[in-house]
Every structure is written in C-alpha cells, then in structure tokens.
DRENPA-921028 format. One record per residue (C-alpha): residue number from 1; residue in three letters; chain; x, y negated, z. Coordinates in Angstrom, 3 decimals, always signed. Each point is the difference from the previous one (the first is absolute). Example, Ala and Ser with C-alpha at 12.3 -4.5 7.8 and 13.67 -1.06 7.14 Angstrom:
(1,ALA,A,(+12.300,+4.500,+7.800))
(2,SER,A,(+1.370,-3.440,-0.660))
//
This chain:
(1,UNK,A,(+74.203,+229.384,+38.854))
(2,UNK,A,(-3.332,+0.050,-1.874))
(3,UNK,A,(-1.138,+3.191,+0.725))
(4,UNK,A,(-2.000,+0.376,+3.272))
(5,UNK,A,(-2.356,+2.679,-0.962))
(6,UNK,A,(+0.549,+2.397,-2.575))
(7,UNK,A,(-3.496,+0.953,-0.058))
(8,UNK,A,(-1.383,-3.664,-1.308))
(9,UNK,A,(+1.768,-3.167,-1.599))
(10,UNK,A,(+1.901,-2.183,+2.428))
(11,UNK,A,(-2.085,-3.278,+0.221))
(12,UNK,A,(+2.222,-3.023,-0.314))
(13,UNK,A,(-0.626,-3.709,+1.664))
(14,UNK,A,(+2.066,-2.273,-2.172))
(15,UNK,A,(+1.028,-3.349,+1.592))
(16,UNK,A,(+2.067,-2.726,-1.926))
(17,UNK,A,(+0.773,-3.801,+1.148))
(18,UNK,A,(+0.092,-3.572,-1.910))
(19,UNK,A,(+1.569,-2.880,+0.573))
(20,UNK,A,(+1.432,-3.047,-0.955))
(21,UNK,A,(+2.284,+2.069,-2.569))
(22,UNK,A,(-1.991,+2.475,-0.633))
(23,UNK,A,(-3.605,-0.303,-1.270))
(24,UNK,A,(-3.268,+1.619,+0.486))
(25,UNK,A,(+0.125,+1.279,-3.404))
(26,UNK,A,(+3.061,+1.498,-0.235))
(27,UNK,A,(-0.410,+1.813,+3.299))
(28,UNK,A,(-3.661,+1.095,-1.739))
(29,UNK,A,(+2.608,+0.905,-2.596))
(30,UNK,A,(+2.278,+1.764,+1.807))
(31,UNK,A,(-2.724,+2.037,+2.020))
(32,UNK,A,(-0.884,+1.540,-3.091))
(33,UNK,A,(+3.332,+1.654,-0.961))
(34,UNK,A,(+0.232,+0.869,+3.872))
(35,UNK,A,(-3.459,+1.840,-0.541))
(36,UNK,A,(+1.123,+1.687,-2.832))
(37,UNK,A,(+3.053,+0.667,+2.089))
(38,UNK,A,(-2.123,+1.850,+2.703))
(39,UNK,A,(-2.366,+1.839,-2.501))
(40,UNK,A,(+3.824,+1.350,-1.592))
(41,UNK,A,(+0.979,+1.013,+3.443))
(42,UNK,A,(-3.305,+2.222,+0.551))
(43,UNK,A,(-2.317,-2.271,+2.015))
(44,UNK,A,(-2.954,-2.588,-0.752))
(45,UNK,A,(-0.578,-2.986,+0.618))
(46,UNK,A,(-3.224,-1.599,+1.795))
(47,UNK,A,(+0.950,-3.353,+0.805))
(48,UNK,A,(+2.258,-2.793,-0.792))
(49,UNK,A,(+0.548,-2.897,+2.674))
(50,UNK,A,(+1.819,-3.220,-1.001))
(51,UNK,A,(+0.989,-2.862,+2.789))
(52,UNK,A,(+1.119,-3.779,-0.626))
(53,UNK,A,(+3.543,-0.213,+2.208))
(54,UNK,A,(+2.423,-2.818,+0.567))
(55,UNK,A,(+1.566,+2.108,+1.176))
(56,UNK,A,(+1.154,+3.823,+0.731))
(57,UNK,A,(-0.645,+0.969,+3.670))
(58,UNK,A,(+2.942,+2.059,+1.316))
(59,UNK,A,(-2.249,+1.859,+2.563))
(60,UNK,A,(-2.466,+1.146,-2.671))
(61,UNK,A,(+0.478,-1.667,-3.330))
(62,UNK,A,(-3.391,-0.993,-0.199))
(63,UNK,A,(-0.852,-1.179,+3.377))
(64,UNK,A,(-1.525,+1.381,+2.240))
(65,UNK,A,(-3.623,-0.688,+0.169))
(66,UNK,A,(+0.156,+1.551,-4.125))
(67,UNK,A,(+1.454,+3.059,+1.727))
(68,UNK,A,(-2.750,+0.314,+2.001))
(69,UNK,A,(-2.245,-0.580,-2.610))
(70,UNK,A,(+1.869,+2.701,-2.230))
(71,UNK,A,(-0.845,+2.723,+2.367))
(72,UNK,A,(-3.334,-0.861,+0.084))
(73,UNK,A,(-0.555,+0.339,-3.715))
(74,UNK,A,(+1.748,+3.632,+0.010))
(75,UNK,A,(-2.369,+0.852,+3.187))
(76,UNK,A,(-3.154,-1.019,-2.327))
(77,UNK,A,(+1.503,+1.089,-3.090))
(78,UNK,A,(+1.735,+3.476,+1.243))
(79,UNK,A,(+3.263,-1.219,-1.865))
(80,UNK,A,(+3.025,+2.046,+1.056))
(81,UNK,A,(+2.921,-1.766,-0.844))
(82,UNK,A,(+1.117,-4.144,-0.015))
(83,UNK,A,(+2.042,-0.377,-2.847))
(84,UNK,A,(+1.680,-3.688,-0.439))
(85,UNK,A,(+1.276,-1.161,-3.093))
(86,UNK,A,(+3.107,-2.038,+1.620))
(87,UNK,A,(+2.544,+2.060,+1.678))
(88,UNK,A,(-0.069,+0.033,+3.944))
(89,UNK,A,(+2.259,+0.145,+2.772))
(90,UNK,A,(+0.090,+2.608,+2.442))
(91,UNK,A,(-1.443,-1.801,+2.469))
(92,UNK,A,(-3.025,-1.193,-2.104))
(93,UNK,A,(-0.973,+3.451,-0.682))
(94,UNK,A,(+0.111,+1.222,+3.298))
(95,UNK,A,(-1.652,-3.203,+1.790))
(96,UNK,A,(-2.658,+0.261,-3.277))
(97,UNK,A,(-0.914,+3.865,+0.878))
(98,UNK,A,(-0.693,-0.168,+3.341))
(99,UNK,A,(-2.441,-2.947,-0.535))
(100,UNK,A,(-1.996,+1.919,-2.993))
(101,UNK,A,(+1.004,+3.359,+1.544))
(102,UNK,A,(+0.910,+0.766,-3.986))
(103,UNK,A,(+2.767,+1.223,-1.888))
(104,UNK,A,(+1.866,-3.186,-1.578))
(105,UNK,A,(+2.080,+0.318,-2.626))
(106,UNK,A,(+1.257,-3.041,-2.731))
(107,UNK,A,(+0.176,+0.366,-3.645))
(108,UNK,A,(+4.185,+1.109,+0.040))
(109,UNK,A,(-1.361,+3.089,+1.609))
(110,UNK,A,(-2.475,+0.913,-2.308))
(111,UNK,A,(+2.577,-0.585,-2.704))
(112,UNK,A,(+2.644,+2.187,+1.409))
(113,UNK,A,(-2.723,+2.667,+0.265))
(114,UNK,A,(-1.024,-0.042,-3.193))
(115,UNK,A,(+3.713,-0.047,-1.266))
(116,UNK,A,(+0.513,+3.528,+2.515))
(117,UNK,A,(-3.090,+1.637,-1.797))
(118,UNK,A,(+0.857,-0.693,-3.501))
(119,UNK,A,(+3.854,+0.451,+0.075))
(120,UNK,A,(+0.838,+3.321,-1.022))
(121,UNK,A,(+4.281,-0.006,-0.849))
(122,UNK,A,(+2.321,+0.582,+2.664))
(123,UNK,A,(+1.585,-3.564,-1.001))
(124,UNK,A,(-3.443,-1.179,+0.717))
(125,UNK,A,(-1.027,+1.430,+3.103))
(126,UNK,A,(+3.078,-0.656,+1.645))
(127,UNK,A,(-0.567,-3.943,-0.905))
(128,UNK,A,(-3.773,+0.049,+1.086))
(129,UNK,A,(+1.429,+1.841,+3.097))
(130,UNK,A,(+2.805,-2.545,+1.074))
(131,UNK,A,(-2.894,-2.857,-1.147))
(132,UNK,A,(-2.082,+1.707,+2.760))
(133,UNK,A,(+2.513,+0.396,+2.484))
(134,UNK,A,(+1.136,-3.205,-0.418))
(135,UNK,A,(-3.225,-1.723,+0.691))
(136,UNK,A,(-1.116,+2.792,+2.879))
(137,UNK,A,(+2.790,-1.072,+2.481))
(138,UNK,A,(-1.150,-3.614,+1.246))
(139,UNK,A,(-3.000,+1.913,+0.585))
(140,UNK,A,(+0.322,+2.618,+1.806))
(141,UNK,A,(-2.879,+0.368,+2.989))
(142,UNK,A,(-0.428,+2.871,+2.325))
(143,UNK,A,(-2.451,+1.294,-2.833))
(144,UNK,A,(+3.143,+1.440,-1.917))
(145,UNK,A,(+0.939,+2.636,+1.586))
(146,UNK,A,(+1.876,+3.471,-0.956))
(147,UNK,A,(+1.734,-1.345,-2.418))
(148,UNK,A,(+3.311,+2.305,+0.504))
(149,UNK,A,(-2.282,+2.526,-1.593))
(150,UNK,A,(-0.205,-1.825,-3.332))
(151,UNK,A,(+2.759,-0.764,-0.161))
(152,UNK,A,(+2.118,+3.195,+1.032))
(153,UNK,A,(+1.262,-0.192,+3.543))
(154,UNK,A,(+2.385,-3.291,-0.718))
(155,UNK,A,(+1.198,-1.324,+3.284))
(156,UNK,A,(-0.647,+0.888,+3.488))
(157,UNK,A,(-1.438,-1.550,+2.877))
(158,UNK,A,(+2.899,-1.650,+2.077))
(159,UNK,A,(-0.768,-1.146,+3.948))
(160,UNK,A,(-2.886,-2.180,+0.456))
(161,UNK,A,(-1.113,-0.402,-3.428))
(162,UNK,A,(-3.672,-0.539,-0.928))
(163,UNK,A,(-1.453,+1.868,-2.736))
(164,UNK,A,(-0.087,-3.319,-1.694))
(165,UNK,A,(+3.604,-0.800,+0.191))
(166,UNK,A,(+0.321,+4.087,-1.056))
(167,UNK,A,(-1.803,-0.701,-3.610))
(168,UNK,A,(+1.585,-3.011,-0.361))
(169,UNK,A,(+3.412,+1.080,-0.393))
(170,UNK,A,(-1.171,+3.353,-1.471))
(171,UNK,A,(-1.438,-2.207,-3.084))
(172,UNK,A,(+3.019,-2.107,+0.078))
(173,UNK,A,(+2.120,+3.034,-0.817))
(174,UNK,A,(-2.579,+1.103,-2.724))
(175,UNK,A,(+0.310,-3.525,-1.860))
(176,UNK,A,(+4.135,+0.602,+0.120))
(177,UNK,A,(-0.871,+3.328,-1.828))
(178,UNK,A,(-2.151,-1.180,-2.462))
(179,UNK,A,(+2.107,-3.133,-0.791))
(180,UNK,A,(+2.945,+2.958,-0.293))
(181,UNK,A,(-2.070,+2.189,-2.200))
(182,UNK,A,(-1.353,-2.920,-2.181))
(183,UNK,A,(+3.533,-1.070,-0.934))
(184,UNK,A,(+0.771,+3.547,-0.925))
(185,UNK,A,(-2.952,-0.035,-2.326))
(186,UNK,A,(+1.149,-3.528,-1.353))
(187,UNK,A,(+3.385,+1.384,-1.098))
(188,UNK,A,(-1.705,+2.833,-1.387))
(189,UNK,A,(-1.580,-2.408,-2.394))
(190,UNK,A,(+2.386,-2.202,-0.517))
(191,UNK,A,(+1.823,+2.891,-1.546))
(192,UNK,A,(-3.211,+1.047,-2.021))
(193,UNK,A,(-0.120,-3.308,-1.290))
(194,UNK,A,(+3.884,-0.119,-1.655))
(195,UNK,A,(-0.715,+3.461,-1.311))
(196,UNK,A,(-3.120,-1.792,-1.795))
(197,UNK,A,(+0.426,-0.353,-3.775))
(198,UNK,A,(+0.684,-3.665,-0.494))
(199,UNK,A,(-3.085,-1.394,-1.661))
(200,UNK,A,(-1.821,-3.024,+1.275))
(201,UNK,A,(-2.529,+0.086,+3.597))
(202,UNK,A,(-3.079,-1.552,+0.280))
(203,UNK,A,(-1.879,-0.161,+3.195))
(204,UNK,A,(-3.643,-0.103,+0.067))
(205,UNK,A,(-0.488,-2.666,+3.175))
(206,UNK,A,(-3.281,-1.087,+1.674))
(207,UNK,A,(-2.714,-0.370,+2.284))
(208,UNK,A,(-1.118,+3.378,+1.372))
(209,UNK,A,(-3.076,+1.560,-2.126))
(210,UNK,A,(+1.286,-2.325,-3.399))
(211,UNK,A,(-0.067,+2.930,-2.056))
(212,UNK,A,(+3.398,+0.589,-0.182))
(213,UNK,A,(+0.040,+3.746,-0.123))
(214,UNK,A,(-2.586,-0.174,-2.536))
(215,UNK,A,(+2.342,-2.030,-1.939))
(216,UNK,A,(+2.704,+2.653,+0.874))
(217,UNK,A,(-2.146,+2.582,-1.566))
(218,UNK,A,(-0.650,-2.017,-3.115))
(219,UNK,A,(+3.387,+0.195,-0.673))
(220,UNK,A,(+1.208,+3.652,+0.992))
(221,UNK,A,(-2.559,+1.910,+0.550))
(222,UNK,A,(+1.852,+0.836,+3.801))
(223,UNK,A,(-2.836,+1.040,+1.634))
(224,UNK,A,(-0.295,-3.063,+2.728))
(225,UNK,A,(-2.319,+0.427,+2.476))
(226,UNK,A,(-2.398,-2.692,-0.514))
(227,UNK,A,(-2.956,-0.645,+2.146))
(228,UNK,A,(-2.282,-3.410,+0.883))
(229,UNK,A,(+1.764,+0.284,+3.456))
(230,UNK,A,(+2.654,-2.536,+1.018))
(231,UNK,A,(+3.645,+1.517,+0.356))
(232,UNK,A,(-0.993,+3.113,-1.975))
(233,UNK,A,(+3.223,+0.323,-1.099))
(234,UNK,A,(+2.652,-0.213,+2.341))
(235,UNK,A,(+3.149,+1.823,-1.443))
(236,UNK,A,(+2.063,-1.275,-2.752))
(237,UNK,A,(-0.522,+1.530,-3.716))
(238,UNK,A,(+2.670,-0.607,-2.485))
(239,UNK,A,(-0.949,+1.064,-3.958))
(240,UNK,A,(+1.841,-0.133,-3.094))
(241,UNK,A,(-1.894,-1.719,-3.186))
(242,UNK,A,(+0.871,+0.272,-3.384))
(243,UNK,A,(-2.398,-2.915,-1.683))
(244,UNK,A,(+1.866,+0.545,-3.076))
(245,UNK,A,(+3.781,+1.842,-0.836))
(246,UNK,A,(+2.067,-3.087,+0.599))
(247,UNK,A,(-2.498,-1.218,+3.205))
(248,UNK,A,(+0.550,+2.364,+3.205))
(249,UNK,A,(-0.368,-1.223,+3.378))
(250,UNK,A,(-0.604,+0.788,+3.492))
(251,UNK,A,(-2.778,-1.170,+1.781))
(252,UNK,A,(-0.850,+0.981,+4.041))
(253,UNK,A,(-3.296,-0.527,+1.288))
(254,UNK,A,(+0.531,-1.674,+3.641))
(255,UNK,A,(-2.172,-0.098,+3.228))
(256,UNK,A,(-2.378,-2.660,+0.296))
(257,UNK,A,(+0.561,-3.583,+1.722))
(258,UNK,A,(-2.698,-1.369,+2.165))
(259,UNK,A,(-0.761,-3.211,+1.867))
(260,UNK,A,(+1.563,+0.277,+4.052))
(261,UNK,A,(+1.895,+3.096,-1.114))
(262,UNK,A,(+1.885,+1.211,+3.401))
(263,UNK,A,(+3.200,-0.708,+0.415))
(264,UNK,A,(+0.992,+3.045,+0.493))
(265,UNK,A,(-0.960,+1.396,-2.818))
(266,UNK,A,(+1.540,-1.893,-2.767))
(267,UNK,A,(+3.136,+1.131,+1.621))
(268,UNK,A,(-0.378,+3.231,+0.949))
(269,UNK,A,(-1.305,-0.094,-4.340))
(270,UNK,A,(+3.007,-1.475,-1.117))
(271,UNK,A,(+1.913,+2.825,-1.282))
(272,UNK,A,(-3.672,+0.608,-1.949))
(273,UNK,A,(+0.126,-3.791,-1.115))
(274,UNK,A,(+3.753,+0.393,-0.833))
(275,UNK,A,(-1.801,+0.825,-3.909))
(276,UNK,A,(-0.934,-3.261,+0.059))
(277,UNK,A,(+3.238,-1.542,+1.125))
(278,UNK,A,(+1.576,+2.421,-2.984))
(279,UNK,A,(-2.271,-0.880,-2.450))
(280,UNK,A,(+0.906,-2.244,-3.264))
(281,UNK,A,(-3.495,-1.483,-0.895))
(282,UNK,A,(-2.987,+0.654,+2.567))
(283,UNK,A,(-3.939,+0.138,-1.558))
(284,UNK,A,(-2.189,-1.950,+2.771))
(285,UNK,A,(-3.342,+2.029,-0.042))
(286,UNK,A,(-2.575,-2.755,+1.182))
(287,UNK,A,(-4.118,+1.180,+0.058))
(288,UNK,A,(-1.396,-3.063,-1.767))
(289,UNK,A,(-3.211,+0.771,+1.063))
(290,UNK,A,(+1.304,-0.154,+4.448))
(291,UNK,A,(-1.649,-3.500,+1.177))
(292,UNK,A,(+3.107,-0.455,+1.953))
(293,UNK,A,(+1.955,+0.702,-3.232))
(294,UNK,A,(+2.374,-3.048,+0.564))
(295,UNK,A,(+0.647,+0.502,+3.337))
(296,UNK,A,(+1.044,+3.610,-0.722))
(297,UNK,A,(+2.687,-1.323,-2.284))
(298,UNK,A,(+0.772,-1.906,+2.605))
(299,UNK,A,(+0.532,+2.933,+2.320))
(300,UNK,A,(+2.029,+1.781,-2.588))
(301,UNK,A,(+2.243,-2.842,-1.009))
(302,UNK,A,(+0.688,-0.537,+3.936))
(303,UNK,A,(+0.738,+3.896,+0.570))
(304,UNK,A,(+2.558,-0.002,-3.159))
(305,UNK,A,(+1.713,-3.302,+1.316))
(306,UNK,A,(+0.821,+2.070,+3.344))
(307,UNK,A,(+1.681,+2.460,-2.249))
(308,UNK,A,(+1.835,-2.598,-1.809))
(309,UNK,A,(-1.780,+1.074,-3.415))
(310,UNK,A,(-1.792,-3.741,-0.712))
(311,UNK,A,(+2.500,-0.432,-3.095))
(312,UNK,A,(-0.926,+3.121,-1.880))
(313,UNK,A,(-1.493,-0.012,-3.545))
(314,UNK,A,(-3.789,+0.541,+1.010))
(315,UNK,A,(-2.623,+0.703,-2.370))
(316,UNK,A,(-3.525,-0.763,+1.406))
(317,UNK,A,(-2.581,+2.687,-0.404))
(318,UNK,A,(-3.727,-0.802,+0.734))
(319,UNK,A,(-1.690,+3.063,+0.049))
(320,UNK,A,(-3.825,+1.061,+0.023))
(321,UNK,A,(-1.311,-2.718,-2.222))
(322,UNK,A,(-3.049,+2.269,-0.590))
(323,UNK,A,(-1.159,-1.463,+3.144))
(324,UNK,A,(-0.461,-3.185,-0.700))
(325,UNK,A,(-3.028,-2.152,-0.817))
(326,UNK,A,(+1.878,-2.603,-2.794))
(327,UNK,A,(+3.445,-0.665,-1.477))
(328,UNK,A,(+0.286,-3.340,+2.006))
(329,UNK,A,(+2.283,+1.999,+2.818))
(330,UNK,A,(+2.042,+1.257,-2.778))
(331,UNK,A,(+0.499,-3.293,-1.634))
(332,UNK,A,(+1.146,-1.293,+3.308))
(333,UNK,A,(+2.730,+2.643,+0.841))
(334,UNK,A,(+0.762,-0.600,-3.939))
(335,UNK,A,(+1.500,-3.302,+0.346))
(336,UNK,A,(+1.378,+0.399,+3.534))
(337,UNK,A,(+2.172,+2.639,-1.108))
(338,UNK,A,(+2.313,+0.192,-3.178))
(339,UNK,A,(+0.176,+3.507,-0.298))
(340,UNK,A,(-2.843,+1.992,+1.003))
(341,UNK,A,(-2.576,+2.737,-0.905))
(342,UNK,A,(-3.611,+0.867,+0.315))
(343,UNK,A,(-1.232,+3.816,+0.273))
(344,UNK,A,(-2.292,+2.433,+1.186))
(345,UNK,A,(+2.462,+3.055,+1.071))
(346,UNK,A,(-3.378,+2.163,+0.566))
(347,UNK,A,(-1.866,-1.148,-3.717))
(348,UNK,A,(+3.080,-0.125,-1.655))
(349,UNK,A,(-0.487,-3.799,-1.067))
(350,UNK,A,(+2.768,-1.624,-1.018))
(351,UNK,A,(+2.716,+2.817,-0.379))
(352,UNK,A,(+1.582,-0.555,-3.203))
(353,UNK,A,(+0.747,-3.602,+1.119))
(354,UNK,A,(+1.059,+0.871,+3.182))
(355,UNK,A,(+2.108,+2.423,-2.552))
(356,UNK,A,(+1.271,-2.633,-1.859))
(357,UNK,A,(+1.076,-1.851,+3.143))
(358,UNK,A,(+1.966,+2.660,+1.259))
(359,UNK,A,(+1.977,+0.799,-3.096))
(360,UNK,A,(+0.775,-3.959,-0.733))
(361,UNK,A,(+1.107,+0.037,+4.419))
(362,UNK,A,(+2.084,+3.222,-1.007))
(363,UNK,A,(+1.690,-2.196,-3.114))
(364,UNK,A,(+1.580,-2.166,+2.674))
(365,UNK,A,(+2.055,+2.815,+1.834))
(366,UNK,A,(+1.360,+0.995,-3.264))
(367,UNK,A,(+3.827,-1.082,-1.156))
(368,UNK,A,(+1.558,-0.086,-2.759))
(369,UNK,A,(+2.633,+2.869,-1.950))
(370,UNK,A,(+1.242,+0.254,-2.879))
(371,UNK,A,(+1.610,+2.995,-1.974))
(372,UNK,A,(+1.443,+1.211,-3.405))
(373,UNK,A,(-1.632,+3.133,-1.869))
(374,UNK,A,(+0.734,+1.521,-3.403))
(375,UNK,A,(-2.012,-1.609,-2.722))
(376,UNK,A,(-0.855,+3.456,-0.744))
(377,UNK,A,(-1.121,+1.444,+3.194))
(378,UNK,A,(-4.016,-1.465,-0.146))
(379,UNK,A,(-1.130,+2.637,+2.484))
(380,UNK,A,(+2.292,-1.283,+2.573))
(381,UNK,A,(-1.276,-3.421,-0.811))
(382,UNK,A,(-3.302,+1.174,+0.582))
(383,UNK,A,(-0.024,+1.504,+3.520))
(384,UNK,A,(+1.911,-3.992,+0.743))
(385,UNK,A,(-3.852,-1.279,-0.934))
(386,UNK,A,(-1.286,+2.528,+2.119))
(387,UNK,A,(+1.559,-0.565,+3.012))
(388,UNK,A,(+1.053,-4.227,-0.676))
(389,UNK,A,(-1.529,-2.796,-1.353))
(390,UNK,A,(+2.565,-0.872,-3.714))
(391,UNK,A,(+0.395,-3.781,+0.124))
(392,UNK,A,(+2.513,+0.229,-2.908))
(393,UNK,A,(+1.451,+1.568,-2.498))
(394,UNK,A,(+3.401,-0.527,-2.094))
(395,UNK,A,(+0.988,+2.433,-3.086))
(396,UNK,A,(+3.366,+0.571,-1.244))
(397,UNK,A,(+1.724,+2.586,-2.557))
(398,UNK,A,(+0.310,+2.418,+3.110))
(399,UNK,A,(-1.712,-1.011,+3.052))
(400,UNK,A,(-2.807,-1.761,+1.511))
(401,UNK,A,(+0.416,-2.451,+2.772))
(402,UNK,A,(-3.391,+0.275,+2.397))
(403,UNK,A,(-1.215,-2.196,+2.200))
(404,UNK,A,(-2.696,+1.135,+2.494))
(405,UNK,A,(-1.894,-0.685,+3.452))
(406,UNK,A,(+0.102,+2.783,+1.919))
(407,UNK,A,(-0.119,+1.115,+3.948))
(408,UNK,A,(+3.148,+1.078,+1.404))
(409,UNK,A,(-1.104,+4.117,+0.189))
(410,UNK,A,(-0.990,-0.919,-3.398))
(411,UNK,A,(+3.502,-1.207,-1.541))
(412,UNK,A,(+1.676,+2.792,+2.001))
(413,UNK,A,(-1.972,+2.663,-1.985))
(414,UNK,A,(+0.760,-1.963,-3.210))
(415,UNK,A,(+3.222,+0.376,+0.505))
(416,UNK,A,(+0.373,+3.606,+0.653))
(417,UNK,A,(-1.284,+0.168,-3.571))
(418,UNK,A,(+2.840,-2.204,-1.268))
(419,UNK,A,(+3.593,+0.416,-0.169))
(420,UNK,A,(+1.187,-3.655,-0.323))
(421,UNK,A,(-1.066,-2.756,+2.210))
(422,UNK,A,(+0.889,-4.030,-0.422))
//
C-alpha cells in the first residue's frame, strides 16, 4: 500500500484531526509514531497536515474544502500517497481520491502492511493474511481486480455477477479458510503447550519498539530479531532460563501493542497473544525515555484488559534509561509503581537488579515439599540444594526430615532420587 514506485521512496502526506477530545498535541503526538509508521513501511514523509473538527465529516472526514486543499499540497509538493492517521470508511477514501486524484490510505493499512512484510511463520502469515482480508472487503472498488488469480481459482462467476460481487465472495471463502487453518494451528499449540515442562511463564508485554526482544536476548541469548523499527518482531519466541538450579522459567517474547491497533488484528493475533493469556507473571517492557511513555501504558493496560489479563502479577520494566537527561522521570515511575525496574537492555545497566528481581518473582511460584533422606546419604542432600531452596532441617538417629521450596519439575526430579516420600 506504500509502495508506488520501486525505483524512489513513496512520499507520504500525513493528515490527523483534533477536537474537543482530542488535542492538538496529542494528534502532533500521534503523527509522529504514524511517520515512523510510514518510514517502517518503505516510504517518506514530506508533510504533516493537522485540522481543528467538531466534528468528523462522513463525505470526507475532513471536509471538504481541506480535501481540496490536500491535493493541492501533493500537486506542489509531488507527494504520492495521503496517509490519515484515523481509520476511514470506504466511502471517505474513495470520495477523498478523486478530489486529490491521490492514493488514500489510513494508518490500519499501513499497519497491516508492515505486519505482511515482517511476518515470516506460517501461523503468522496466515493471521496478517485473514487481518488483510478482513479489512479489504468493505473496500473493494473496481481497482481490485483478478483476484481469482491470487487466490487460486475459488468460486466462479454465476449469472449477472459483477466482478465486484465475484471478489467479494471469493475473499469471503478465503477468510473461512484461514479462520479453518488458524484453529488447526491453535490446537497444534495448545498441545505444544501441555507437552511443555511445567515451570513458570513470563510474558514480556509492551508498546511496540520497548525493547522487549532486547530484553529477550538478555536473558537467553535466542537470537531475537531486534531492530529500531516498530513491530520488528512479529512471531512468538518462547525460551527456557535457568537464573540459578532451583529458578527455571519460561519466558515468550510477544508482538508489540500500539495505539488504534486494527481490530482485526488483535484477533486474527490471538492464538499469538494466547502466551500472554497462559502466562503466570507478565514483565511490562515500558521505554522510559518515549514522551508519550504514560499513554503507552495506557495502550498496553487497555489491550491486556480485552484479553482478560488486567489481574496478572505484572512487573514494570522501564527500559533505556541511558536516554535520559536526569533521574527525576525515574523517581516518578518509582513511587507510582511498587514493583518496578530501571535498565538499559543495550548498556547492560541495571542487570543484576533486574536479576535479583526475577529470582525473588520466581520465589513466589515456588511450593512447598517435604521429604525423608538417610542421615547418611549427604550427596543426595546435596543435589536437594541444587535444585530447591532448604528452609529446614530436622536430624534424628536415622533420618532427616527436609523442608524445601521448590518448582513442581523441581520436586518431581527430587523425588526420583528418593525412595520414600511424606
């Protein structure tokens, strides 16, 4: 949807709209991320264009008279493409085009695109597919056209249909094929998931380009793909970490939420997201050094209550504080949350209490066993520390009664090394 001309950058025209609800600054705000949104999706952009509504017009969001005024500024500026930061109807795009005699896309579009070019798993593609799909249909225009050759022939013309009516069903077929082959793929990993060894999950959450991945690396060297691109990493990674014998975990590293996320997409993503509904503790990866920081959170904390994960354990992780001019932000997020962290992922700043933090979160998943070993069998004893933490210990003539914190994979290979159990 970006690229026009493979030859040169698509130029971009962004347009975004205030009102009573919605301020000049945030929409300054919010023009930004949809730049950086563009520049992800291959183009550049020249010019931004912000207008004071009461408002939306139905015809062509912004009026007409800023339409007008919109194709003027891509006839003086050579800008190829309109790109609008609130999503738009149908209607508004085709009414909008003929008046600037541009392509006019909205900022759900240049999301989905993005999403097609970095997803790279067939569980993946087939979501960013169905996301597509799902958003193509009210849209269809005469301009789509031979679309039984993408998509293999489905259908056939019956009397008197346009080409129109022709895609329309063919697509609607498609989206009952993906929906089919995306529940296959869910009970695919729904099975994975109960042949997991049971140690605890964590789920790194956040706002796209937090530095989650980089976090992910941190702690398992896996290899993430981690770029200063939004939605870099689209497909779910799921490590095991051993912090210390008696501390293993899982931890998955999740796509990216972002402000006026498509609706389609956060379902077509939920078997992705379904780590997150799985998880027992999730790590909120927040970049401290984002002006719109808060409202982020915000975003994040909206996009977990949708998947009914607001009452999970959440540790708060403000990343990049490397970037930062004083301590004063730092101090702030300090007292407004109980139990957070500061680091730099990239400089290494703060690891070993970030660490610290993770072993004392794993100390909460742990239960407690007991068992009886011969007093003389110390080596046995031994691999118990190893692999538990020893709360207590009680001597007798013969045995010793132990007491001990462990994980339940733990206690399971404590007790193949013991023959009696109380």
């Amino acid at each position: 949807m970006i690229e026009i001309n493979n030859n040169k950058p698509t130029t971009a025209l962004l347009v975004g709209v205030s009102s009573r609800r919605v301020s000049q600054d945030e929409v300054f705000l919010s023009l930004d991320e949809l730049e950086k949104l563009v520049e992800t999706a291959g183009g550049k952009v020249v010019e931004k264009v912000i207008q004071a509504r009461e408002y939306i017009d139905s015809t062509f969001f912004t009026g007409k008279g800023k339409a007008i005024e919109m194709g003027e500024i891509c006839d003086e500026r050579e800008i190829d493409i309109i790109v609008f930061d609130d999503e738009l109807s149908p209607v508004q795009i085709r009414n909008l085009e003929n008046i600037t005699k541009r392509r006019v896309t909205d900022r759900s579009a240049v999301i989905l695109e993005i999403f097609a070019s970095n997803a790279k798993t067939i569980e993946s593609k087939t979501q960013v597919e169905l996301a597509q799909l799902e958003y193509l249909l009210p849209r269809l225009t005469r301009r789509w056209t031979h679309l039984s050759k993408q998509f293999g022939g489905l259908g056939s013309k019956g009397p008197g249909e346009t080409q129109i009516e022709m895609d329309r069903r063919m697509i609607k077929t498609k989206i009952s094929l993906l929906k089919e082959k995306l529940e296959v793929i869910k009970r695919q990993k729904e099975t994975q998931r109960k042949q997991r060894v049971n140690l605890p999950r964590l789920a790194l959450v956040g706002y796209t380009n937090a530095g989650k991945s980089t976090i992910m690396n941190l702690l398992t060297n896996a290899g993430v793909l981690t770029e200063n691109k939004l939605f870099s990493t689209l497909d779910t990674t799921v490590r095991r970490v051993e912090l210390s014998p008696s501390r293993e975990f899982l931890v998955s590293d999740t796509v990216g939420f972002i402000k006026k996320l498509p609706h389609h997409l956060i379902v077509s993503f939920l078997s992705t997201l379904s780590e997150v509904v799985e998880s027992d503790i999730l790590l909120h990866v927040v970049d401290i050094s984002d002006l719109k920081a808060e409202d982020n959170i915000a975003v994040v904390n909206d996009t977990l209550k949708k998947l009914n994960c607001e009452t999970k354990p959440v540790v708060m992780i403000f990343n990049k504080i490397d970037l930062l001019d004083s301590r004063e932000i730092i101090n702030y997020y300090k007292n407004k949350y109980k139990i957070s962290l500061f680091i730099s992922a990239t400089r290494s700043i703060g690891v070993n209490a970030f660490i610290e933090e993770m072993l004392s979160v794993l100390d909460f998943q742990l239960k407690e066993y007991k068992i009886k070993i011969d007093i003389n069998n110390q080596k046995y004893l031994s691999s118990i520390y190893e692999l538990a933490k020893v709360t207590e210990l009680k001597y007798n003539e013969k045995y010793i009664d132990v007491k001990f914190l462990a994980t339940e994979l733990n206690y399971n290979q404590i007790l193949k090394m013991n023959k009696k159990r109380v």
